[in-house]
C-alpha positions as CSV (number, residue, x, y, z in Angstrom):
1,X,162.5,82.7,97.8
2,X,162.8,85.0,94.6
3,X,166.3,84.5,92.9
4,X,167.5,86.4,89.5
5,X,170.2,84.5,88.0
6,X,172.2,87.6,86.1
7,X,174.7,88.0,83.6
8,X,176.5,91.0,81.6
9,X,178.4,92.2,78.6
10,X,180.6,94.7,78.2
11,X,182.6,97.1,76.5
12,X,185.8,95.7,78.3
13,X,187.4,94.5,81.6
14,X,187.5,97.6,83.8
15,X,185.1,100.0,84.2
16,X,187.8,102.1,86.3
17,X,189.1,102.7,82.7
18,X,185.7,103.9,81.4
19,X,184.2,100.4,79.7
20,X,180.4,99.9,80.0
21,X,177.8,97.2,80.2
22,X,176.3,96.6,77.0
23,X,174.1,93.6,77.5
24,X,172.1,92.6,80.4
25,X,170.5,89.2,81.3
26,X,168.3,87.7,84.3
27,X,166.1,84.9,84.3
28,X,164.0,84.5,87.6
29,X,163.9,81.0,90.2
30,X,161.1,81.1,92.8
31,X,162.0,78.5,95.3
32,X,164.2,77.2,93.2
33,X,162.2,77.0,90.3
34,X,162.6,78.8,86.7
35,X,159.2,81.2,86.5
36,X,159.9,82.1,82.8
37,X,160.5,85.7,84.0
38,X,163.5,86.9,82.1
39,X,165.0,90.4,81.5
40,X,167.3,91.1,78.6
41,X,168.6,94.9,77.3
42,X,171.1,95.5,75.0
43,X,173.0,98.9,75.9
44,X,174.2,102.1,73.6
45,X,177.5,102.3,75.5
46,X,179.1,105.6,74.1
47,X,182.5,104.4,73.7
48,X,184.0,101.9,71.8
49,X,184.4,98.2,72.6
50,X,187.6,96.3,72.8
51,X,188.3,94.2,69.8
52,X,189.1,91.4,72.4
53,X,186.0,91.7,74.2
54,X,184.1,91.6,69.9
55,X,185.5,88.3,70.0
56,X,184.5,87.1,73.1
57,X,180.6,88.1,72.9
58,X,180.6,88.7,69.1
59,X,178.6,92.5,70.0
60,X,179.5,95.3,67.9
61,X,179.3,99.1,68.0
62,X,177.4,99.7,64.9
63,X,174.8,96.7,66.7
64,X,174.2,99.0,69.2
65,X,174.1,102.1,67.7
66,X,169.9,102.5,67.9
67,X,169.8,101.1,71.6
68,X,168.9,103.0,75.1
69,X,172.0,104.2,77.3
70,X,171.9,102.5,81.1
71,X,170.3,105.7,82.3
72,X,167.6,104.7,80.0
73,X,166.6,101.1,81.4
74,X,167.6,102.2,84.7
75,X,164.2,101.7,86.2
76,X,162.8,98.6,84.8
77,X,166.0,96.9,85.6
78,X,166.1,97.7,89.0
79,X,162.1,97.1,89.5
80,X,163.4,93.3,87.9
81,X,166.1,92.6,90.5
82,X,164.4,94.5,93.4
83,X,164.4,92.7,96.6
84,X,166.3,89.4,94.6
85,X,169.5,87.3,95.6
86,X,171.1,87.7,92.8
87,X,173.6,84.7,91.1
88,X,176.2,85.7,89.5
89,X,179.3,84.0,88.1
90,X,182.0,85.8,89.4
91,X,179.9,88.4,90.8
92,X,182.8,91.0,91.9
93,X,183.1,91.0,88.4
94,X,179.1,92.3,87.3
95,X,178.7,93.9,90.3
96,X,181.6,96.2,89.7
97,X,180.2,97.4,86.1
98,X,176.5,97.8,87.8
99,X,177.9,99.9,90.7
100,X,180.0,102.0,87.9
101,X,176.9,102.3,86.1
102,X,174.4,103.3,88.9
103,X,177.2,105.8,90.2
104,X,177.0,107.7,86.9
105,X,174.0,108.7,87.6
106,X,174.3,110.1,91.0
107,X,173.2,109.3,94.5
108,X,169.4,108.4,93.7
109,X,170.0,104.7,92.7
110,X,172.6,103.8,95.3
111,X,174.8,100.6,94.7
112,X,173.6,97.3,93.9
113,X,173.5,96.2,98.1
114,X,171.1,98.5,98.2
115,X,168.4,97.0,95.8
116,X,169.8,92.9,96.6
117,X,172.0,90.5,98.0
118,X,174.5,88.7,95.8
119,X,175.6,85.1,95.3
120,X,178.8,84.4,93.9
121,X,178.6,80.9,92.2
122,X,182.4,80.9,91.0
123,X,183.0,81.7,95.0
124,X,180.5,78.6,96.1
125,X,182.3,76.4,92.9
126,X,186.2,76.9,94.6
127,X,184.2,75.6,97.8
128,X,182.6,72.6,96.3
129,X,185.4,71.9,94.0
130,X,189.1,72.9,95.3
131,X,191.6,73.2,93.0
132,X,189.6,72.4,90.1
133,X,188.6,74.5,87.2
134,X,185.4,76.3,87.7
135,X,185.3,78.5,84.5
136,X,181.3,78.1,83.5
137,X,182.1,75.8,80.4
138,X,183.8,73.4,83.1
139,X,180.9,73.4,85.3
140,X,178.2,72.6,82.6
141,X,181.0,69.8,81.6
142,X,181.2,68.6,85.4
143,X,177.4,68.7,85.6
144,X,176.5,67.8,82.7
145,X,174.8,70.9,81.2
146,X,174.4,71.2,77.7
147,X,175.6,74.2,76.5
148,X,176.7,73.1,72.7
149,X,174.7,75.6,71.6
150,X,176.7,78.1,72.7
151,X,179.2,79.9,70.1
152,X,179.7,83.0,72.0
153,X,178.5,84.6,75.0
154,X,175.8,86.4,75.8
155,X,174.4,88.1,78.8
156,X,170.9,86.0,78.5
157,X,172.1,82.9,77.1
158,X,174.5,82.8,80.1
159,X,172.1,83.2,82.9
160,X,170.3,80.5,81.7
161,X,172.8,78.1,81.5
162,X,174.4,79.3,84.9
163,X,170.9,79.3,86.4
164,X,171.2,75.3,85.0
165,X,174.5,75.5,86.7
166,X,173.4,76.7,89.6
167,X,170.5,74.4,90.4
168,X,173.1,71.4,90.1
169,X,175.2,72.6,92.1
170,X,173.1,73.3,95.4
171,X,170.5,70.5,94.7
172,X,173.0,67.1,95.1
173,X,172.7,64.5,92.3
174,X,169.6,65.7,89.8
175,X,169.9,62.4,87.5
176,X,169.7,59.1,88.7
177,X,172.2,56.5,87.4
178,X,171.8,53.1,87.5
179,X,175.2,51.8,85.5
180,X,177.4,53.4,88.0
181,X,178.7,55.5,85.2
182,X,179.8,58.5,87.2
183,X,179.4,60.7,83.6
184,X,175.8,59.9,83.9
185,X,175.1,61.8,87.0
186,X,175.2,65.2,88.0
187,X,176.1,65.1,91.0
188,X,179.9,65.2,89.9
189,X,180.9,62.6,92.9
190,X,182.5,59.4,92.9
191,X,181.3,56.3,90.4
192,X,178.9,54.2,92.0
193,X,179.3,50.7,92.5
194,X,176.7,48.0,93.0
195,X,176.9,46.2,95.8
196,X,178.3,42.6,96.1
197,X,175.5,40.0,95.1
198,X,176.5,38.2,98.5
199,X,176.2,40.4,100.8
200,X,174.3,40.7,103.8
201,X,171.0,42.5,104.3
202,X,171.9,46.1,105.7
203,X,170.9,46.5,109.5
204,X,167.7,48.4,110.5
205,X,168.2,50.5,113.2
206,X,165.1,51.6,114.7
207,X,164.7,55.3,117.0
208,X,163.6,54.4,120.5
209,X,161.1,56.1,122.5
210,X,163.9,59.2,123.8
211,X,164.8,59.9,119.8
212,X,160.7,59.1,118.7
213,X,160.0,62.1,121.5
214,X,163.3,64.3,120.5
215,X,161.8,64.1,116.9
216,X,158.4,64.7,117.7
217,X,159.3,67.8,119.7
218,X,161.5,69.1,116.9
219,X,158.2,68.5,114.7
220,X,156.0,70.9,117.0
221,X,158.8,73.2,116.5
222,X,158.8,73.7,112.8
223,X,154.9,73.5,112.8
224,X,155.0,76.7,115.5
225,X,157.3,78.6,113.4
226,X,155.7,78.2,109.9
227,X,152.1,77.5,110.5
228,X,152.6,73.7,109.3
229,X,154.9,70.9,109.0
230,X,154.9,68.6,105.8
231,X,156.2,66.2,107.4
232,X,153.3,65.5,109.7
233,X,151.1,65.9,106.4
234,X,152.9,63.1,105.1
235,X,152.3,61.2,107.9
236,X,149.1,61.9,108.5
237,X,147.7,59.1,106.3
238,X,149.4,56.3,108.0
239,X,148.3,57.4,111.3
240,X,144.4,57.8,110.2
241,X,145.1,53.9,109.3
242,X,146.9,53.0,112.6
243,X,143.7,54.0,114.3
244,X,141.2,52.7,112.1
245,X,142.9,49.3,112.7
């Protein structure tokens, strides 16, 4: 599974009033791994930016006045994302500036559906966390994601730290705490507590023969489908033993 975890810049907040992209950033997860991939392209904009949106990303006109226009990059950017889910933080958001920017230069692009689907991960954030702030700087702080080295933002520095995000977020706990100290963990759930030094051993509950069946049916399945089944691979050693015995 190919991922690009994206991020923009811009000139201001709508592009129905004209503002641009100006910075693009994507790092790239394969099955849910960072590759290293990354693509990052600063943008000539031909318009001025918003003094609000200077202090918010810290980009100026005159520091872009040597870089490519969109039309420019157009190619490379979409060969990038091509075929991608994308991630996105408030995607309506990124998506809308892309779609603005593709339609400027006619009908041989087409909108971003047509090159990816999209993830929204402040969408997926309201799910997981309802009625809670889910503003990027409260998820690193929720997940514990260091992002102190962040002054301003920017497009690549962004995706990276929402790809960090991200990977939290869908993975459960990624730290393991032993001091039930719930700012320890990841996982952003409830503090653990140790269980009570005089209490009973936890029942085993064993699968009879109907569930044993039930699950090795449900094995043959998965194996038919994809060729093979790591679980039976795991197995497999403790079952060469079982006979040798």
């Amino acid at each position: 599974m190919r991922q690009v975890v994206l991020d923009t810049e811009t000139t201001g907040l709508e592009p129905s009033q004209g503002h641009r992209i100006i910075e693009i950033g994507c790092v790239e997860l394969s099955n849910r791994r960072l590759t290293g991939n990354t693509y990052h392209q600063y943008l000539q904009p031909d318009r001025d930016i918003d003094p609000g949106a200077v202090e918010v990303h810290g980009i100026t006109n005159e520091s872009l006045a040597d870089k490519p226009r969109f039309r420019d990059v157009v190619d490379d950017f979409l060969t990038f994302v091509d075929g991608a889910e994308l991630i996105i933080h408030n995607a309506p958001f990124d998506v809308a500036f892309l779609n603005s920017e593709l339609a400027m230069l006619g009908d041989r692009h087409g909108p971003v559906d047509d090159h990816c689907t999209v993830l929204d991960t402040l969408a997926l954030a309201r799910q997981l966390h309802p009625g809670q702030r889910n503003s990027l700087d409260a998820l690193c702080k929720r997940y514990a994601i260091d992002n102190s080295h962040r002054d301003l933002h920017g497009a690549l520095l962004d995706a990276e730290i929402l790809a960090d995000v991200y990977l939290a977020m869908t993975g459960g706990q990624v730290t393991l705490s032993l001091d039930g100290n719930a700012d320890s963990a990841r996982s952003g759930g409830a503090a653990i507590r140790p269980l009570a030094a005089g209490r009973p051993p936890l029942p085993v509950i064993r699968a009879d023969a109907e569930e044993l069946a039930a699950h090795a049916s449900r094995l043959d399945a998965i194996a038919a489908a994809s060729g093979s089944c790591l679980w039976r691979l795991l197995e497999s050693p403790g079952l060469e033993e079982e006979k040798q015995s």
